[in-house]
Phi, psi and omega in degrees: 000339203273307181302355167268343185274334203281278205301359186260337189284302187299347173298302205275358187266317150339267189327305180320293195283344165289298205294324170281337178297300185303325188279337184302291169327304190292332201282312181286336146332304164293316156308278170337305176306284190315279186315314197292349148290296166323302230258326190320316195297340163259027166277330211273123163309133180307326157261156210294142195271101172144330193262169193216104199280110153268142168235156164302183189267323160308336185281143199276300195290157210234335182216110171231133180281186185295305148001279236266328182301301200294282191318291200300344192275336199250007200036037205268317159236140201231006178217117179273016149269002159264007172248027153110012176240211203292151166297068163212134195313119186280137181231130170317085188268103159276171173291310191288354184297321269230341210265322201298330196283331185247179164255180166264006158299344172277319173270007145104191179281114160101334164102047165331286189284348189304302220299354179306286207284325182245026144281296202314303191328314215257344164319289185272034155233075189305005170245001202248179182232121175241157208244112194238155175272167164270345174265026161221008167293164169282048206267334158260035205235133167282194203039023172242129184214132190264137189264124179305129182234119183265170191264156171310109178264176196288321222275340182277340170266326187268347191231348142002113207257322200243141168261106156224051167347325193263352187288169141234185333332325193244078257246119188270129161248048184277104184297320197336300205287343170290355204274300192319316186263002163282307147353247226301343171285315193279326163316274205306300174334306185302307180300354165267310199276317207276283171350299166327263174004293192268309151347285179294325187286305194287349183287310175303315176250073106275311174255322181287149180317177168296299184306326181300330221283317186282334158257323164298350194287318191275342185279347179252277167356302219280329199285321164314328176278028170250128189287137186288005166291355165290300180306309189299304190300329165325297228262351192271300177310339179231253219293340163289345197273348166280334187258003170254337172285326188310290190284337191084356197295190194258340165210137175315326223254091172220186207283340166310275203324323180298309166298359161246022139259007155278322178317250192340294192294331175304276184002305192296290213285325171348293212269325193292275229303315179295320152348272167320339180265315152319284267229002153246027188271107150308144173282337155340290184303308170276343165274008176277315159336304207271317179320317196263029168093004177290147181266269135271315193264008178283306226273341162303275180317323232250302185240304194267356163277326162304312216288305158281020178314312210301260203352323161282341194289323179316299174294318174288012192245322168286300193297322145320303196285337142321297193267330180269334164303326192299135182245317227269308203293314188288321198267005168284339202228001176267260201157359174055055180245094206268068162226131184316123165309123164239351174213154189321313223253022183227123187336131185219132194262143175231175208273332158305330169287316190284355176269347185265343203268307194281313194302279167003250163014281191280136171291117157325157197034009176312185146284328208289312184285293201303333184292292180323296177318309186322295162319318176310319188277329176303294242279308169323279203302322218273299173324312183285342183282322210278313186292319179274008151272320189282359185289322188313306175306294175319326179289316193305319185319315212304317200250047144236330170314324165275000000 
């Protein structure tokens, strides 16, 4: 009997250390996968991939970054003597431009002679930049010159002002206004949610009855299981239209409204983990407290909130994690606007909406796609930064409490 128990034991102490071994793997898998995608996108050309920039051979400029490709495109510079070249009004060449100028009998069988025919084009227009397939460029033709297309750098992603994966000749991948409206949605939430939170958590074990304590506990649980597209149809039906009469604004869907239904979804794992963490606080402790003269909220401040420092630390980490992950409820209620924040009270895109929103969208092994991953790495990173500060802080409580 004993060697059937030694062996039962040893079975399940097996199964265990495989099931953990296996959650490991996969987790570092996944990390792997996310990053070696992600990191793929600076690999990725600054112009759209199958395409090219041609100048005549005359034009003085020899380079342009993404900046200068998006003002030209957009008409913001209309002259290339504001990018350092000769004074002449730049004029703009598409590929489809090419069927109105020839017929197709001129551009050959099979379309043969283009690259031929839009070499002649851009010869004879010393101002203009033409936007090309590379497999129909002019590239062996004298008096065509391809404008050097560099890979996407870090200093363009990361310090980047505008997200327009989709534009062209060039696609801005500029994380900053997402890094900013994921911040300032997830900041503010918390700084609303934690008070709140931690307020109802000391109330259910300290202060409140048994019966108050047996109904709210499971009515505060249920609320977490609500899925969040719920929560999003709240706040877009309630709460946006209170915070655009409340402010006065021209529309609701800001980065306010969005941090105050993450308040509301955040609450629930807030207040259950901290509870619970209060509430394993030896009685031991608190009638020593009360013994030497403390009163009830000395002894609350005092012992039993130090004592649950993890635990709180714990609930602000979940609950952080809550709010910078939620995708379905913020893009529903922010305005979904992939633009630099400058206030509370203005639409804002955060990098879980722009990953939920896009991905569907973007061709596998694209820049587009690889970009989506990258976010996948920030959001990775900004997290693992947040859990190994409050763990660090939770150490420091701990050990001033001994």
């Amino acid at each position: 009997m004993k060697r059937i128990k030694r062996i039962l034991e040893r079975t399940i102490e097996s199964i265990l250390t495989v099931s953990g071994a296996v959650t490991s793997i996969a987790i570092l898998l996944i990390v792997i996968f996310l990053f070696k995608e992600g990191l793929g996108l600076f690999k990725s050309p600054s112009v759209e991939k199958g395409y090219s920039l041609y100048v005549n051979s005359k034009n003085t400029v020899n380079d342009l970054d993404v900046e200068d490709i998006k003002h030209i495109y957009d008409s913001e510079v209309e002259n290339w003597k504001e990018l350092g070249g000769r004074d002449q009004e730049i004029k703009i060449f598409r590929f489809e431009e090419i069927f109105n100028i020839y017929s197709d009998e001129e551009l050959g069988k099979d379309y043969s002679l283009l690259p031929e025919k839009l070499g002649e084009v851009i010869i004879q227009n010393p101002n203009i930049i033409a936007y090309l397939p590379q497999q129909y460029a002019p590239t062996d033709i004298q008096g065509v010159k391809a404008l050097p297309s560099k890979d996407i750098s870090i200093g363009d992603f990361f310090g980047g002002r505008e997200w327009m994966p989709t534009a062209t000749p060039s696609p801005l991948f500029g994380v900053l206004p997402l890094i900013l409206g994921t911040l300032i949605v997830s900041i503010i939430a918390i700084l609303i949610a934690l008070p709140l939170g931690l307020g109802v958590a000391i109330y259910l074990s300290e202060l409140a009855g048994e019966r108050t304590r047996k109904l709210m506990k499971p009515t505060i649980e249920l609320l977490a299981g609500i899925p969040s597209v719920v929560y999003g149809f709240f706040g877009l039906v309630v709460l946006v239209p209170i915070v655009q009469k409340v402010f006065g604004l021209s529309v609701g869907e800001t980065a306010f409204t969005g941090s105050l239904i993450l308040a509301i979804m955040a609450l629930p794992t807030i207040i259950t983990v901290a509870e619970d963490a209060l509430r394993n606080t030896p009685r031991d402790m608190r009638e020593a407290s009360l013994a030497l003269g403390a009163t009830q909220w000395q002894t609350i401040y005092k012992v039993v909130i130090p004592y649950s420092a993890s635990g709180i630390s714990a609930a602000v980490v979940l609950g952080i994690g809550r709010a910078m992950g939620e995708t379905m409820a913020v893009l529903m209620v922010t305005g979904n606007a992939a633009v630099m924040p400058h206030s509370l009270f203005e639409p804002v895109r955060t990098i879980p909406a722009t990953i939920a929103a896009e991905l569907g969208e973007a061709p596998a092994g694209g820049a587009h796609y690889q970009s989506l991953f990258l976010l996948g790495c920030i959001l990775f990173v900004i997290t693992m930064i947040v859990s190994i500060t409050a763990e660090v802080i939770s150490k420091k409580q701990l050990n001033k409490g001994v």
